[in-house]
Legacy VTK file of the C-alpha trace (Angstrom):
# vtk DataFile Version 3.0
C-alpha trace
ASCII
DATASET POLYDATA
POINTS 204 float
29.362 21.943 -2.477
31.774 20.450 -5.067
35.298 21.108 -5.267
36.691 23.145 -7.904
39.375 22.089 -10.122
41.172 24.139 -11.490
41.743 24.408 -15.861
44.406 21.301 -16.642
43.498 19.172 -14.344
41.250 16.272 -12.737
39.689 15.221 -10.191
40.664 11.082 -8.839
38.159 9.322 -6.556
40.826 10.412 -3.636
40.348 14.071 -4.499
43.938 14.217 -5.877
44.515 16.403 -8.680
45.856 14.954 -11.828
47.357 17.195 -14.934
45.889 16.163 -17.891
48.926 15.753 -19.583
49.053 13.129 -17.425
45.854 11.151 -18.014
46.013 8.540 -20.533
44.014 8.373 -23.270
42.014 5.264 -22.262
41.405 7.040 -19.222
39.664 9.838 -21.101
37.904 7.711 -23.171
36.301 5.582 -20.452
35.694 9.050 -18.141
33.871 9.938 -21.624
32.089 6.693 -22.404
30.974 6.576 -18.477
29.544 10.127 -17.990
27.891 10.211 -21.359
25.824 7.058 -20.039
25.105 8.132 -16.802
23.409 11.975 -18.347
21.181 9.873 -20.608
20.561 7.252 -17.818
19.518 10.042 -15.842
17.519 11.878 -18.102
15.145 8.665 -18.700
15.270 7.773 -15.070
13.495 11.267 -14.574
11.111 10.770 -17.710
10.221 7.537 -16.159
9.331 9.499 -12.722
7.853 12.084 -14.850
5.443 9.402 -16.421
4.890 6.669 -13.447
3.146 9.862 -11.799
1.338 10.881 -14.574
0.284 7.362 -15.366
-1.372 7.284 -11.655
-3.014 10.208 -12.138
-4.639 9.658 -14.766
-5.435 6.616 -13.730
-7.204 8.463 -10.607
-8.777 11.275 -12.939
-10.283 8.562 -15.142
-11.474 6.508 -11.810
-13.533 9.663 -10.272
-14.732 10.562 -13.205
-16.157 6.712 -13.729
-17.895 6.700 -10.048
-19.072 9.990 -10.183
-21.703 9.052 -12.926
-23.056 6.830 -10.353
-22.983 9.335 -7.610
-19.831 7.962 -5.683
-16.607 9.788 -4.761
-13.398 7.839 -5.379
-11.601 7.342 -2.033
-8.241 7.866 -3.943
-5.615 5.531 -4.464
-6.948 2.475 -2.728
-7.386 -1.219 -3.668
-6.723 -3.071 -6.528
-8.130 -1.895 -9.898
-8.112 -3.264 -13.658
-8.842 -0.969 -16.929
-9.272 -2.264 -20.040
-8.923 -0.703 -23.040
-12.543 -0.801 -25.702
-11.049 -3.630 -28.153
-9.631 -5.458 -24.975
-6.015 -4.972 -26.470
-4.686 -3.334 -23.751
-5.230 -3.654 -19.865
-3.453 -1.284 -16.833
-3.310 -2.926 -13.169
-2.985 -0.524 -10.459
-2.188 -2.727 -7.322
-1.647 -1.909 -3.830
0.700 -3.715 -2.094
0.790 -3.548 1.721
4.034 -3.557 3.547
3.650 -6.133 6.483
5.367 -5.706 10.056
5.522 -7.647 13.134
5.112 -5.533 16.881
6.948 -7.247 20.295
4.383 -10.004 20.224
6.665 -12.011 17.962
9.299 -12.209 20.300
6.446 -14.355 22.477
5.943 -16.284 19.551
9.254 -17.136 18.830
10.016 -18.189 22.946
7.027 -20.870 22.443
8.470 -22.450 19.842
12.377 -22.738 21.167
10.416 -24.670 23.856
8.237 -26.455 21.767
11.519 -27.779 19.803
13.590 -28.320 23.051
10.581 -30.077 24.269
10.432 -32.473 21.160
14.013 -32.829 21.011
14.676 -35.999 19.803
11.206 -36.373 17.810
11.893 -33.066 16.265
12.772 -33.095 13.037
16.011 -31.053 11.155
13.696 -29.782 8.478
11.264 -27.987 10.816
14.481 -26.398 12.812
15.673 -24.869 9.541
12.638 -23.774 8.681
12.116 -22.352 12.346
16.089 -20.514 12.099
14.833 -19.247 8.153
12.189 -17.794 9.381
13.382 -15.680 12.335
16.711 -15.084 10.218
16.990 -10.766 10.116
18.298 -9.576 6.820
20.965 -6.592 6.014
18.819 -3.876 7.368
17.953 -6.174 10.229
13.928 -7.256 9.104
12.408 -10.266 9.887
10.972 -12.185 6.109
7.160 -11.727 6.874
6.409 -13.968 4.449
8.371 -16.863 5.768
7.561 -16.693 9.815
4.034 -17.059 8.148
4.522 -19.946 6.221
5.137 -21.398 9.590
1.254 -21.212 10.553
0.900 -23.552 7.285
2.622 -26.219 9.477
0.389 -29.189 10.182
1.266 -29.186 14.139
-0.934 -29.754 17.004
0.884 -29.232 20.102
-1.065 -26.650 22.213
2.406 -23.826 22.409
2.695 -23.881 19.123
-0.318 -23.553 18.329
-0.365 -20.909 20.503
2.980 -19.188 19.413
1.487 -19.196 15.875
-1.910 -17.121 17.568
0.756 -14.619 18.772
2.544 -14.553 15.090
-0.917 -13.647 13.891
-1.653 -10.895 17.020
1.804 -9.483 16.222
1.699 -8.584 12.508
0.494 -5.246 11.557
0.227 -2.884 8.421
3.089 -0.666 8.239
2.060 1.094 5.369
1.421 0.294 1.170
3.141 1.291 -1.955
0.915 1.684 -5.171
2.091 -0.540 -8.380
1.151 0.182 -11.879
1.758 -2.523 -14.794
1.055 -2.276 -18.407
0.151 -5.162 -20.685
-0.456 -5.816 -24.111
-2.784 -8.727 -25.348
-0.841 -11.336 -28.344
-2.158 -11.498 -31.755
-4.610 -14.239 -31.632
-4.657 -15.231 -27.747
-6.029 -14.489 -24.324
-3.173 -13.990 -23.066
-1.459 -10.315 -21.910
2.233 -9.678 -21.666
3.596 -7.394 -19.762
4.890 -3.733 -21.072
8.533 -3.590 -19.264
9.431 -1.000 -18.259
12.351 -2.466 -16.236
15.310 -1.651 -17.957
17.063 -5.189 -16.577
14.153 -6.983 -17.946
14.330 -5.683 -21.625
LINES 1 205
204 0 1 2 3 4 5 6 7 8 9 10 11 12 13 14 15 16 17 18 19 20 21 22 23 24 25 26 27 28 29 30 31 32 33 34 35 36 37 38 39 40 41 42 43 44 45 46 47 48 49 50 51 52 53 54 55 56 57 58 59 60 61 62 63 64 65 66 67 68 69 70 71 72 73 74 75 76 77 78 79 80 81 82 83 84 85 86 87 88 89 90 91 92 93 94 95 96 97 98 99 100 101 102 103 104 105 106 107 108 109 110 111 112 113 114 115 116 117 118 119 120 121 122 123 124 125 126 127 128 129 130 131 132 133 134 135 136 137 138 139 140 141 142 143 144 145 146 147 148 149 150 151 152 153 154 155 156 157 158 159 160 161 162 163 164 165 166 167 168 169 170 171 172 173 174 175 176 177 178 179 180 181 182 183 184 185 186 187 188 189 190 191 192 193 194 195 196 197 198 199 200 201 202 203
């Protein structure tokens, strides 16, 4: 529950009560200028909600409604899909995008290749160490880059532990779930080519 304050005053980040005699000017101004931003920034943030789930289902709607004339129910939001409009103007991708995760098998992975390196030592390179120390690097919220402990299976390397530390990379990794994506594009005047509809407001 907010606090009340009481007529003549405000509120600092502290909690402190200010009169408002004693605010500057500037101070009111910016208070103004801020919270007149943030309402409108919120009000479009929740039109944007409003219309990402709108956009997916009537993406769905239009999907069933497609496979039914052939007899088929649509499984609901799965896999990829591309709509284009008639005149080819306009096309909507609806992607699915699975969120990767490795079990306790990776810690077996990553044991084989410490040895593998101490093993090599000397013929061991730098590079592959950094790329070995990226890959198992945890970020902020303490994850493990999926996509860069795979990029060590790309690595042209024949010795029998790593080869099979990068068997156990691949028994480790599991789905840990998916999060739908839907992009809007618009075709140039006079090209193949679509460009994206942003709807990111840093990308405007």
């Amino acid at each position: 529950m907010s606090k009340q304050i009481p007529p003549g005053y405000r509120a600092r980040a502290d909690g402190t009560l200010v009169p408002e005699a004693m605010v500057s000017d500037i101070d009111k101004l910016r208070d103004q200028t801020v919270e007149s931003l943030i309402v409108n920034a919120k009000a479009i943030s929740a039109k944007l909600a409003e219309f990402k789930s709108a956009a997916f289902s009537d993406l769905d709607a239009f999907t069933s409604t497609s496979l039914e004339m052939y007899g088929v129910k649509s499984g609901g939001r799965k896999g990829n899909l591309t709509v284009v409009s008639f005149n080819g103007q306009y096309k909507i991708v609806r992607q699915v995008q699975e969120r990767l995760a490795f079990d306790e098998r990776l810690q077996a992975a990553k044991t084989l290749i410490d040895e593998c390196i101490m093993a090599w030592s000397a013929s061991s390179t730098d590079e592959i160490k950094v790329l070995v120390n990226d890959a198992f690097r945890v970020d902020q919220e303490g994850q493990i880059n999926t996509a860069r402990v795979l990029g060590l299976r790309r690595l042209n390397i024949k010795d029998e532990k790593w080869q099979r530390a990068m068997t156990a990379i691949g028994d480790s990794l599991r789905v840990d779930g998916s999060k739908p994506y839907i992009r809007f594009y618009e075709r140039a005047e006079g090209s193949d080519e679509y460009t994206p509809i942003s709807l990111d407001f840093a990308a405007i």
